[in-house]
PANU-667802 format. One line per 4 residues: for each residue x, y, z of C-alpha. Coordinates in steps of 0.1 Angstrom, whole numbers. Each point is the difference from the previous one (the first is absolute). Last residue first. Example, Ala and Ser with C-alpha at 12.3 -4.5 7.8 and 13.67 -1.06 7.14 Angstrom:
% residues 2
137 -11 71 | -14 -34 7 $
% end
This chain:
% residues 806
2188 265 605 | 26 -12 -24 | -14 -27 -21 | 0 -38 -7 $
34 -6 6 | 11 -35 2 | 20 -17 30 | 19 -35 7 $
2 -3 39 | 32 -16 11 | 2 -20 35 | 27 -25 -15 $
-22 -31 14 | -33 18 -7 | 6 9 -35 | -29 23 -13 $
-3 8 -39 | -24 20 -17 | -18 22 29 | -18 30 -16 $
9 37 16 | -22 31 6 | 28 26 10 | 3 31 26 $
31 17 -5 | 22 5 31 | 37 -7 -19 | -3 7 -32 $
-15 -13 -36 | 5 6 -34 | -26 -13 -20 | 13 -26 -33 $
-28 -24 5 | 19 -7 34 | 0 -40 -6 | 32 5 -19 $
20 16 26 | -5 -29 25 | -26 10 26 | 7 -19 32 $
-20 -11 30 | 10 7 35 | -5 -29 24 | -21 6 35 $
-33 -1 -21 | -6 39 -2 | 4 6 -37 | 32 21 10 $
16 1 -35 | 32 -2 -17 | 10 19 -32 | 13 -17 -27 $
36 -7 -21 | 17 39 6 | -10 -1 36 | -27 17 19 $
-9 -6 35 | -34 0 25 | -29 4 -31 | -34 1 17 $
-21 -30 1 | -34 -11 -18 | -10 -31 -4 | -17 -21 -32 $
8 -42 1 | 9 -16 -37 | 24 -22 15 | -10 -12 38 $
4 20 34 | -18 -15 33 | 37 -20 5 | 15 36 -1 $
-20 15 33 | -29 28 -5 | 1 26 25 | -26 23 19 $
-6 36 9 | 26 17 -25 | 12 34 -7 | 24 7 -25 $
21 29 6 | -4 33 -15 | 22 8 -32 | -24 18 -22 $
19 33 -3 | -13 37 1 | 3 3 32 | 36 -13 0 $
5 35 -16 | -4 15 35 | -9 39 -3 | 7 19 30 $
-18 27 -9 | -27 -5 -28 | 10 -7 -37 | -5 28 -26 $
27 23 11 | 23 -31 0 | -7 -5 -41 | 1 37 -3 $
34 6 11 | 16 -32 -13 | -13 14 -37 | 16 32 7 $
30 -21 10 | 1 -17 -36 | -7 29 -21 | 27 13 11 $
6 35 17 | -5 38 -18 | -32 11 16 | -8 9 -35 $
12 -30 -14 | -12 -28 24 | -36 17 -2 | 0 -4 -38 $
12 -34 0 | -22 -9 27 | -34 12 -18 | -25 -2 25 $
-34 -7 -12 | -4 -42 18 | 19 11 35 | -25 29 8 $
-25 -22 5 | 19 -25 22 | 16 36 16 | -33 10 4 $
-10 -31 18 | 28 0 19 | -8 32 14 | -34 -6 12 $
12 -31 19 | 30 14 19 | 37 -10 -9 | 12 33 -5 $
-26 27 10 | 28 23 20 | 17 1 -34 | -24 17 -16 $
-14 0 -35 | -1 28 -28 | 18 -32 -29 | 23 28 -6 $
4 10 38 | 3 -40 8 | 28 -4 -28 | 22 26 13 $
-4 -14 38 | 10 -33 -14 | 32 15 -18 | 6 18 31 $
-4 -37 20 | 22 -15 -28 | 33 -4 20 | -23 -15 30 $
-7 -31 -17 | -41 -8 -14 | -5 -32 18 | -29 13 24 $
1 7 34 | 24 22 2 | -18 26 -25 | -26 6 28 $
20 23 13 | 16 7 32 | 19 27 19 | -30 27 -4 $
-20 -19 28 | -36 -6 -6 | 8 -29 -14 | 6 -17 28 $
-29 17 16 | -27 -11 -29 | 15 -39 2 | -7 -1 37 $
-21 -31 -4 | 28 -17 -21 | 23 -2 28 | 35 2 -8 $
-7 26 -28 | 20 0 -30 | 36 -13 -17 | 8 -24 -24 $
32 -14 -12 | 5 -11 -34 | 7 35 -15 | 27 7 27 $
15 -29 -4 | 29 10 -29 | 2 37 -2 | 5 -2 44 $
27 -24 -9 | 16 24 -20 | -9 30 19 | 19 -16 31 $
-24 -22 27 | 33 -14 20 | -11 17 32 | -37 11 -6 $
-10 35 0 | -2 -5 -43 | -31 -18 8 | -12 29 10 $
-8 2 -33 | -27 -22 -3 | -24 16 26 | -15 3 32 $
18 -27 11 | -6 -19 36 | 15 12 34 | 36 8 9 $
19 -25 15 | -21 -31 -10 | -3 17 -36 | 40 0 0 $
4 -35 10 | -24 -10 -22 | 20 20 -32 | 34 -12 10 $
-9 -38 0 | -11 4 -35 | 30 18 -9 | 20 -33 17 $
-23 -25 -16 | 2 12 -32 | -13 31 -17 | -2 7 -37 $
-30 -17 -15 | -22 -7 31 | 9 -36 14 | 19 17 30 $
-31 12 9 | -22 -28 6 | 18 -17 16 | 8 28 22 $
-37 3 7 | -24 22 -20 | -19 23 25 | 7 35 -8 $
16 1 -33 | -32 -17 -14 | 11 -29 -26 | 1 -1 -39 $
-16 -29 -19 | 27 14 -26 | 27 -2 25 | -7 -32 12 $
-6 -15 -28 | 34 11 -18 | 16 -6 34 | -13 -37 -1 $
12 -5 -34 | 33 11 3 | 6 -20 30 | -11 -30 -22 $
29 9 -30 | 27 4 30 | -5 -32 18 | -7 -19 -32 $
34 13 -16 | 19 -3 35 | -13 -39 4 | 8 -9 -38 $
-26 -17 -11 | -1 -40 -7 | -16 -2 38 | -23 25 -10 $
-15 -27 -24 | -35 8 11 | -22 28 6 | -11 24 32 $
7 -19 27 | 0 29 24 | 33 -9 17 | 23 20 -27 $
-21 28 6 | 13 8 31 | -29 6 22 | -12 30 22 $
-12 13 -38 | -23 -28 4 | -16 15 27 | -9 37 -10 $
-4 -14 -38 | -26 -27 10 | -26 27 22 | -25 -22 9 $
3 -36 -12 | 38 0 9 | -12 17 34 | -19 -33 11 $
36 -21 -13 | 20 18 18 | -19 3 34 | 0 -40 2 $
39 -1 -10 | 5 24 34 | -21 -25 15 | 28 -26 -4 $
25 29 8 | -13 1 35 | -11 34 12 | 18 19 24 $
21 29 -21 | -23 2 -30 | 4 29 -17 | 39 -4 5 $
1 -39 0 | -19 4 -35 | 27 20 -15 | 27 -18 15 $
-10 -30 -17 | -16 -33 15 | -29 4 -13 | 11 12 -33 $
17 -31 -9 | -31 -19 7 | -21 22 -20 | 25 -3 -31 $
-22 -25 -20 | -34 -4 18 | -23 8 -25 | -35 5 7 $
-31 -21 -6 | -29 21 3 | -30 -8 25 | -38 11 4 $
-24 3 27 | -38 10 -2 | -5 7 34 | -30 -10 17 $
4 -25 0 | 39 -8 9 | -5 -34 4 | -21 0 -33 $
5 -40 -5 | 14 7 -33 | 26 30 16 | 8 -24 23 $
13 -33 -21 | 22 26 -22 | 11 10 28 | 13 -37 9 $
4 -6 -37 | 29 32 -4 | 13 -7 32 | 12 -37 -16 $
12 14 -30 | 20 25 21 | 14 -20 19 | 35 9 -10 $
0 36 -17 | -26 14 -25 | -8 26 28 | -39 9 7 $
-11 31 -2 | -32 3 16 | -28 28 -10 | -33 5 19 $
11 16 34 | -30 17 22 | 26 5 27 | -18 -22 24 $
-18 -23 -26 | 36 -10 -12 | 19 -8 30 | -29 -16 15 $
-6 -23 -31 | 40 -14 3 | 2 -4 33 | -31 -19 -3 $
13 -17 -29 | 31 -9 20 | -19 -19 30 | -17 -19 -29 $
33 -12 -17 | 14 -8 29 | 8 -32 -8 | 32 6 -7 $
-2 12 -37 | -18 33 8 | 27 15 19 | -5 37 7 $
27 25 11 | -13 34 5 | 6 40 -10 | -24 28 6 $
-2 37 -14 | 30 4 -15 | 1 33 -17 | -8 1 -40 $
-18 30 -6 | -32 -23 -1 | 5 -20 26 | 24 -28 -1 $
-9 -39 19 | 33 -19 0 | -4 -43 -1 | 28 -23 10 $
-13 -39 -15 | 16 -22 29 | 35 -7 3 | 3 -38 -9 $
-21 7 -29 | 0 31 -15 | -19 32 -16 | 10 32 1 $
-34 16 0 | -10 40 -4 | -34 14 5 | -9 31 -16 $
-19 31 15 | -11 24 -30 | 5 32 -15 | 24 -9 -24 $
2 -27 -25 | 33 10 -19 | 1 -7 -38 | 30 -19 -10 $
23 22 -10 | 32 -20 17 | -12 -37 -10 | -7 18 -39 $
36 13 6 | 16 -29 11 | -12 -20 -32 | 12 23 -24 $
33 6 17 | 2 -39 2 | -8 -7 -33 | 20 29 -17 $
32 -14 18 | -7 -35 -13 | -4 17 -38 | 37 21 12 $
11 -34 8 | -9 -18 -34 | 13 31 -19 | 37 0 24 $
-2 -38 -10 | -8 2 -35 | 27 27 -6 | 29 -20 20 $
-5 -32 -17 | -1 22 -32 | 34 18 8 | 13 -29 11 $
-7 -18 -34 | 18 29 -16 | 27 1 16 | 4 -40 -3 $
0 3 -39 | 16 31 2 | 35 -11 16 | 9 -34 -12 $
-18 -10 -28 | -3 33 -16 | 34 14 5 | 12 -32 -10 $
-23 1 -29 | 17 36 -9 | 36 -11 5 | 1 -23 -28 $
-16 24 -19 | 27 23 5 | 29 -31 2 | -14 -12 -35 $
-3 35 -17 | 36 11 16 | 11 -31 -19 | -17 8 -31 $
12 37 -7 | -23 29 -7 | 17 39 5 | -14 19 24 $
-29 -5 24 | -28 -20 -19 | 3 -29 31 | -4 21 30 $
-37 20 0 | -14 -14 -29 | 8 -37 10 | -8 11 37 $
-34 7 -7 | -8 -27 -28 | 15 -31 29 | -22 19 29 $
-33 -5 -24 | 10 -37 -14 | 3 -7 39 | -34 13 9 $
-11 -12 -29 | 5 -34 12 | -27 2 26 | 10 -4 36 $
-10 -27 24 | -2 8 33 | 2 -34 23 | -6 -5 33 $
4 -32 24 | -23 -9 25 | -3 -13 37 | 37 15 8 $
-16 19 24 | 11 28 -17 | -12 -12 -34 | -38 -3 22 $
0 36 9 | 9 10 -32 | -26 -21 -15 | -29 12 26 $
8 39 -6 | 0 -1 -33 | -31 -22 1 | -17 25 23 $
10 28 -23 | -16 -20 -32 | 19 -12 -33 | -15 16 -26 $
30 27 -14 | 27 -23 7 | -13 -28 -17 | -12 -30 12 $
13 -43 9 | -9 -19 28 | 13 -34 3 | 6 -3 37 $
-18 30 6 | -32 -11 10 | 13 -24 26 | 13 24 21 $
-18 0 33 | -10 -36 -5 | 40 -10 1 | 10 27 25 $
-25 -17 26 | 9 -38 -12 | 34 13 9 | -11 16 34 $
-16 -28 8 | 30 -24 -6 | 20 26 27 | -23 -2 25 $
-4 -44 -7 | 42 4 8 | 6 -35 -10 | 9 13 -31 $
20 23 8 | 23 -28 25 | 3 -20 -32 | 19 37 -18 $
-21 10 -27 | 11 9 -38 | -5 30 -9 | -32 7 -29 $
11 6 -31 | -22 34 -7 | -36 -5 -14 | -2 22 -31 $
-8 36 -8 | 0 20 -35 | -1 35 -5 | -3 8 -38 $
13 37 -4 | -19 29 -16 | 15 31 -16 | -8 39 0 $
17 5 34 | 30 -21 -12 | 2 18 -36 | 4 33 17 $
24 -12 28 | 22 -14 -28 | 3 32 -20 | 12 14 30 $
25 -27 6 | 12 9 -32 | 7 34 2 | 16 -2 38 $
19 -29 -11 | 7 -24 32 | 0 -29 -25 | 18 11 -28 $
27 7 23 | 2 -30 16 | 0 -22 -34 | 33 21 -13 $
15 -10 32 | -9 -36 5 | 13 -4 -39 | 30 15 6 $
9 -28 24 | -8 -26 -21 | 16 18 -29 | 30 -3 24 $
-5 -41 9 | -9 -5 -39 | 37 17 -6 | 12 -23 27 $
20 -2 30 | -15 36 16 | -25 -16 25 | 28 -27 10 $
26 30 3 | 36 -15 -8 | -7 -3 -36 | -11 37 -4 $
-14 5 -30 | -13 44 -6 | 17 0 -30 | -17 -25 -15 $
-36 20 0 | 15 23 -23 | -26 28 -5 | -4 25 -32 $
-12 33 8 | -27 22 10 | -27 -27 0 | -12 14 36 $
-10 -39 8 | 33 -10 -9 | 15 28 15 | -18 -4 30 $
11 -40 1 | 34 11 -5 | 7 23 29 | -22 -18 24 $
19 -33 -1 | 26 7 27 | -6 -32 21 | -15 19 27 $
-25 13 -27 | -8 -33 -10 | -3 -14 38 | -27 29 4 $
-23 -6 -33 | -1 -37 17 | -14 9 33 | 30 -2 32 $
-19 -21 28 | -6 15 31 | 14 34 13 | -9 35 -22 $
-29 3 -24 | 10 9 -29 | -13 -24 -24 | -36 2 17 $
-3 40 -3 | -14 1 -33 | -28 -32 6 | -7 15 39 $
-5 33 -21 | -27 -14 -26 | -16 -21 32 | -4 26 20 $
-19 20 -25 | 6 31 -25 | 37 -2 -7 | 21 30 -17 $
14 10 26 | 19 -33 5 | 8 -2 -35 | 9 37 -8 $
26 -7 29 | 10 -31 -12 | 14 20 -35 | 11 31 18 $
25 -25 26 | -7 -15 30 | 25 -29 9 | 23 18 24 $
-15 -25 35 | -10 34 15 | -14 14 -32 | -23 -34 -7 $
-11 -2 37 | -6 41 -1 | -22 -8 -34 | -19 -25 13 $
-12 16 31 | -10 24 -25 | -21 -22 -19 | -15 -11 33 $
-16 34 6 | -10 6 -32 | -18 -33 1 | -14 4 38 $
-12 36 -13 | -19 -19 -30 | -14 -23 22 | -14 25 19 $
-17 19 -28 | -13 -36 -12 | -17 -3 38 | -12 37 -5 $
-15 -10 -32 | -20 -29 12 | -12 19 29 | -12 29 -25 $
-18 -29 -20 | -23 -11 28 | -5 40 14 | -14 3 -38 $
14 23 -26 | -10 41 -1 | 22 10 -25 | 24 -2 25 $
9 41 7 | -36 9 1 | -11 -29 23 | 22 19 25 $
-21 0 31 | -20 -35 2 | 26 -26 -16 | 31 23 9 $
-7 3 35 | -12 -36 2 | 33 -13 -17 | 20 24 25 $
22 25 -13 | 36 5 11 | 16 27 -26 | 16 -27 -17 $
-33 -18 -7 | -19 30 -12 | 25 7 -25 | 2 -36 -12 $
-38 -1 0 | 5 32 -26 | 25 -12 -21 | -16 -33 -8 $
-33 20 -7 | 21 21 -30 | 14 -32 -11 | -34 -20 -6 $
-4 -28 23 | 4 -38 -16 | 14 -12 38 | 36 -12 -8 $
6 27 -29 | -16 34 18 | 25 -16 33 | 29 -4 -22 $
-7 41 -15 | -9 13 35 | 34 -14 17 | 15 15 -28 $
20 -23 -32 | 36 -3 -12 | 10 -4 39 | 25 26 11 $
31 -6 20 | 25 35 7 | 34 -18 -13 | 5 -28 22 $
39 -2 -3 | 16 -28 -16 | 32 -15 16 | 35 11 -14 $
14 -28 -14 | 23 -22 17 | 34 10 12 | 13 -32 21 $
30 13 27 | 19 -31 4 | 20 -6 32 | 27 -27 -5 $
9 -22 29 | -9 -31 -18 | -36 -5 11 | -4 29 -20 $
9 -15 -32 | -24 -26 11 | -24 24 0 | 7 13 -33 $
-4 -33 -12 | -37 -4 12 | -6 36 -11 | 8 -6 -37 $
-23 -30 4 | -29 23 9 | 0 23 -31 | 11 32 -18 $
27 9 24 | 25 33 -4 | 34 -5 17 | 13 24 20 $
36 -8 18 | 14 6 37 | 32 -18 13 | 0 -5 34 $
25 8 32 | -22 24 13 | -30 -20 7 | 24 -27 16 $
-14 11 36 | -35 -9 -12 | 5 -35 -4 | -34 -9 -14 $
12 9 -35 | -25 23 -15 | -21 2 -31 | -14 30 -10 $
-32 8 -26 | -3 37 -12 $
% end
């Protein structure tokens, strides 16, 4: 119930009240102005439309089965595991039984679809309470908005009701009282007089063409936002291809003070080159690249390009057949409502599902092309991440510089500072520093330097590569790595680092960075967001929360399935393990420096904030045995512990481990000792798993778990199974020495969807394009024997051939 009031309240009284039902806006305009006359109208509109208990014609398992090609049954299951709080690298390791056992990779795609899903539904109902509040929801639009599996579907149902800005066309029709006949034209119930409806006075009502105008809007809005039809539409999309097709956008004209600006003229000639290929670039939607997605939207939003999707004509043929047998053969036939019908149709079309369903492909290539980016940085961050640690050993770290000097951090072997210095070879001092420099190394015995790929660091690169060939360090035989300096800096000066290193400089903090990256890379790199790591390209065309989240993912799924000792991991370290964060993580070393190290996992569940959820979640990622590995026979000694918590198996299936070691006639005091896992090895190759899995009534899939880890020693690293070591180096070749047809061998540094690029150890990385790879897959850390075939000094751009992967 609407009320209009006079603004003299103490005349209230004195007024004459009267209803009046409305049907449209201008009906309120003169009401108002009745108002204005001391009369107080009372306007009776329609009772508003009540939400009626929402439900969306599909499950959450059942959009999510359809988006990602799962079967139904598997769907259901992640869905389950989802709502009740699972972590990826929970489910990935622990419930391979419920997923059908897919890939950690696919199970992050899925739980980014699951989330999109939950944004939709969530949305949709932010819909409906707009549409109920404003009294414009009725059955019909509800279906409609339910009904709608993308943003893009419900932004397209929602659009004509949107309330403020400018009124759509279906909405100045209905104002204008055209609803009534144009659904019983479209309903075919019975016969429509279009005249009837004239209203001289009424500029969009002069005219019979003026009403069937009108009509027309109507009729074409609700074919368009047809829940059957808009289906059918979806279908045909996914299994279509659209011509994309780029040119060079008009470019704005330049003020004379821009053009004196040389900055500015740079930048042009910049944007020019940079987007060049696509000035008349013309693919298909189901061949055009992520990077080029990526690099034309980027480009149309810089107003650098302009983008056109070009849609086939069956497309239109196909929604013109849909809505002809779904409106037209209603009732009776009768030419004008055949004209006005079909009429109606290509306006539909042309205005509403033309552009619907170019958006919907514009927004399909680009959530593909960033998903592939996504891929590539996950990828790439988690070959940096497992990267095989070279332990054992003292390692020399240098942050290279100029001005500063070169800041050098000597590590032992557990990775305590041992010595730090500033040297400054590049100040004539070049022979006072390699003394430094040899002391430092012969008096710790140190034959590894990391060297940071930061400023200088070309020119530290020749200066030790100058000493190592003029045996300096004889008798040493001394090597260096180039390291990767992206994110060091930031850590040096975090609170982290100030914390474990409360007086050194941050400079040398950098130094100790980059000497622990080469010997344990997880424990440092975790200290970094992975955002710094440099870990692909394009981020920039990324949303910041989506890479943020999709990285962090990755580095608690390596984290957690490297696994890390209870005792001594760092909170860094901990809050990466799938289901802590940084405050559980801080719970857990404050409560071991109150009350000794773990015996076991579950006194886990001692912690503050450790519940039996999160305990389900890290407690098979977190390893717990003796402090000192020489007093391994006491620890175990005591009945507290078990050998079970250094391994992967999770506590929930100790019994079912215990089960399986008195059928197998082993004992679990034996786990992880020689003899043992050579009879499980021999063991392994009779068993029948099926069998066992049955009569000790669990899956097949944890049985298998069980024996994997019972054939691995404790404390099993996977990284040592991986070929990710750095590349060491005594000398260095420069890019003028290169020419065409030259052999080298590099390791692989980034991947991207057109080529890998490749240290090759001249200063300037080289690039594989995609069709010089002979069709191998490579990643980050591979060792490769390349063949120069193009170098361009002047652009600095190596042209590279695979020969082989070594």
């Amino acid at each position: 119930m609407a009320q209009y009031e006079n603004s003299k309240m103490s005349n209230m009284n004195k007024k004459t009240k009267r209803k009046i039902n409305i049907n449209d806006e201008l009906l309120l305009k003169k009401l108002k102005k009745i108002n204005e006359e001391n009369d107080e109208v009372e306007i009776a509109a329609n009772p508003q439309y009540k939400i009626s208990e929402p439900e969306h014609p599909w499950t959450d398992y059942e959009l999510l089965g359809e988006f990602e090609n799962l079967n139904y049954v598997i769907a259901e299951n992640i869905v389950k595991l989802f709502e009740e709080g699972n972590t990826i690298p929970f489910i990935a390791r622990y419930r391979r039984n419920f997923t059908g056992d897919i890939a950690i990779e696919k199970l992050r795609d899925v739980k980014e679809t699951y989330d999109k899903i939950l944004t939709l539904k969530t949305k949709a109902q932010t819909v409906l309470k707009s549409l109920e509040k404003s009294g414009k929801l009725n059955d019909t639009l509800q279906r409609s908005v339910l009904a709608a599996k993308t943003a893009e579907e419900l932004e397209h149902v929602y659009a004509p009701y949107k309330p403020g800005g400018k009124k759509t066309l279906v909405e100045k029709a209905k104002i204008l009282g055209l609803e009534e006949p144009a659904l019983k034209l479209l309903e075919n119930t019975e016969p429509v007089s279009l005249s009837k409806y004239i209203n001289e006075e009424i500029k969009d009502l002069s005219t019979v063409e003026d009403v069937e105008k009108g009509v027309m809007h109507i009729i074409a809005h609700i074919m368009a936002t047809d829940t059957e039809i808009l289906d059918k539409l979806r279908k045909m999309r996914l299994e279509s291809y659209f011509l994309i097709e780029t040119k060079k956008s008009i470019a704005k004209k330049s003020s004379s003070k821009d053009l004196k600006n040389t900055k500015l003229e740079a930048q042009q000639d910049d944007d020019e080159k940079k987007y060049e290929l696509y000035y008349d670039f013309q693919t298909s939607s189901n061949s055009i690249k992520p990077h080029q997605v990526l690099a034309i939207n980027r480009g149309e939003s810089q107003k650098a390009l302009s983008v056109k999707v070009i849609v086939p004509d069956f497309v239109h043929k196909k929604f013109f057949s849909l809505c002809v047998d779904r409106f037209l053969k209603r009732g009776c036939f009768n030419d004008s409502r055949k004209r006005i019908i079909e009429a109606s149709i290509d306006d539909a079309y042309t205005r509403l599902i033309h552009p619907l369903i170019v958006r919907e492909v514009r927004s399909e290539l680009k959530s593909k092309a960033e998903k592939a980016s996504l891929e590539v940085f996950s990828s790439n961050l988690k070959q940096i991440l497992l990267a095989k640690p070279i332990k054992g050993r003292p390692i020399l770290g240098i942050d290279p510089g100029y001005k500063y000097g070169c800041k050098i951090a000597l590590i032992s072997s557990t990775g305590n500072v041992l010595k730090t210095d500033v040297l400054f070879p590049f100040r004539d001092k070049s022979e006072k520093s390699a003394e430094i420099l040899k002391k430092l190394l012969k008096a710790y015995n140190c034959t590894l330097i990391a060297l940071g790929n930061g400023t200088a660091c070309r020119e530290t690169e020749t200066w030790l590569s100058e000493l190592i060939n003029k045996n300096v360090f004889s008798p040493l035989e001394v090597f260096y790595t180039i390291v990767d300096e992206n994110g060091a800096s930031i850590y040096s000066c975090s609170p982290e680092a100030r914390k474990e290193f409360p007086n050194l400089d941050p400079n040398l903090i950098s130094a100790v960075s980059l000497a622990r990256r080469v010997q344990e890379p997880l424990a440092e790199l975790v200290k970094v967001e992975p955002k710094h790591l440099g870990v692909g390209m394009y981020q920039h065309d990324l949303s910041k929360k989506q890479l943020e989240e999709a990285l962090d993912e990755v580095v608690t799924e390596c984290v957690s399935f490297v696994g890390v000792d209870l005792n001594t991991a760092s909170q860094c370290l901990l809050r990466k393990i799938a289901g802590l964060h940084a405050k559980r993580a801080t719970a857990i070393v404050i409560h071991r420096e109150k009350n000794g190290p773990f015996f076991n996992r579950s006194q886990l569940k001692e912690v503050p904030g450790i519940g039996p959820k999160t305990f389900e979640q890290c407690a098979g990622f977190l390893r717990v045995g003796p402090t000192d590995p020489n007093n391994a026979d006491d620890f175990y000694n005591n009945s507290r512990t078990t050998k079970l918590d250094c391994t992967y198996i999770h506590p929930e299936s100790y019994n079912l481990c215990n089960k399986l070691l008195d059928m197998l006639h082993l004992r679990v005091s034996d786990v992880g000792k020689e003899h043992f896992i050579e009879a499980m090895q021999r063991k392994r190759n009779t068993l029948n798993v099926s069998e066992i899995s049955e009569e000790l009534k669990s899956s097949k899939e944890s049985i298998e778990l069980i024996i994997d880890c019972l054939c691995k020693p404790l404390n099993f690293d996977l990284r040592s199974e991986m070929d990710k070591t750095p590349l060491f180096r005594k000398s260095l070749t420069n890019i003028l020495d290169l020419k065409s047809g030259s052999v080298l061998t590099g390791r692989i540094t980034n991947v991207t969807h057109f080529g890998c690029f490749v240290d090759i150890g001249v200063g300037t990385k080289g690039l594989i394009h995609s069709s010089k790879q002979k069709g191998i897959q490579l990643q980050i850390g591979d060792k490769v024997e390349v063949k120069v075939v193009k170098i361009e000094i002047d652009r600095k751009r190596i042209g590279l051939e695979l020969n082989k992967k070594i």
